[in-house]
C-alpha positions, 0 to 999 in steps of 0.5 A, a space after each residue: 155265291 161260292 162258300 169257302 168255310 168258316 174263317 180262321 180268324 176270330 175276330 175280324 173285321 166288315 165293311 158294309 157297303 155304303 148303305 148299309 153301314 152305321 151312320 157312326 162307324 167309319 172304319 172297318 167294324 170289327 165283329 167278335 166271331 168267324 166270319 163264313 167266307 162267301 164269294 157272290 159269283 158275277 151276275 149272280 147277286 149283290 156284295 154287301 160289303 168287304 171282310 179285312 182280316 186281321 195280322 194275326 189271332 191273338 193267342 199265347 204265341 202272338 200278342 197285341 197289346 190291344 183287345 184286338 189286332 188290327 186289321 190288314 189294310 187290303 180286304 181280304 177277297 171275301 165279302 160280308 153279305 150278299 143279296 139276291 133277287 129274294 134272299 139276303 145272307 150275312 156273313 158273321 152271326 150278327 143276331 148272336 153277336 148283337 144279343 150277347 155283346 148289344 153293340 148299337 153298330 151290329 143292330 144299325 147294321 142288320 135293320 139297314 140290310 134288312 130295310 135294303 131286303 124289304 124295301 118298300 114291300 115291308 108289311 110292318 113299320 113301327 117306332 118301338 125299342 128293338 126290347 119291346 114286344 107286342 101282341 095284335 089280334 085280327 078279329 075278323 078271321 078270329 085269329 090271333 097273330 103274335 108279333 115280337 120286336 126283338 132280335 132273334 138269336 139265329 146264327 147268320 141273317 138269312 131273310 126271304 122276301 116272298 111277293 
């Protein structure tokens, strides 16, 4: 992956690649913070999706009479994601954008690339709301092991499969 800096745009727009988008969301998904702009270098992991920049940053001197200027039809060069042998990297502060604005998509579109990360090596499955939280003690080792089932506030999704 090569990095490119921080984009100037705010918003902008992802589309995942297939697996990994919403099941709702059929357009470019707009995420409402600067995208970090990566390049996946051939043979050196998987894109996880397309960035589309928009025309312009809605400011005093451009205006769009939407909340948002849409985005320009061509992907911009930069994908959203990228998945190595045992790293998965999001291009856009999903945790941050999903726990200040809780938009369904941004969460659908985290667990599916991290359930892409995981795959059948996912030591814990449950039916819980992403709200819940829980606590399991194994008596055995007379330890305690704490599990919380929310969505962390990190910046970017950086998750490392270890086998």
């Amino acid at each position: 992956m090569t990095y490119h800096g921080e984009s100037p745009f705010e918003p902008d727009y992802v589309v995942p690649r297939r697996d990994l988008q919403p099941a709702f969301v059929h357009a470019p998904l707009v995420m409402y913070a600067r995208s970090q702009r990566i390049k996946v270098k051939p043979g050196k992991g998987e894109s996880l999706g397309a960035i589309y920049e928009p025309y312009f940053n809605r400011d005093f001197r451009h205006f769009c009479s939407h909340q948002h200027t849409p985005y320009k039809p061509k992907a911009s060069g930069f994908d959203g994601g990228v998945l190595g042998k045992n790293i998965l990297y999001l291009s856009h502060p999903v945790f941050t954008l999903y726990k200040g604005l809780g938009a369904v998509a941004y969460k659908d579109y985290v667990v599916n690339a991290l359930n892409l990360l995981l795959g059948a090596d996912k030591m814990v499955e449950t039916n819980l709301p992403s709200t819940a939280r829980s606590r399991s003690w194994i008596s055995r080792s007379k330890s305690a092991m704490s599990c919380t089932c929310s969505m962390p506030t990190r910046s970017t999704v950086a998750a490392r499969r270890t086998r």
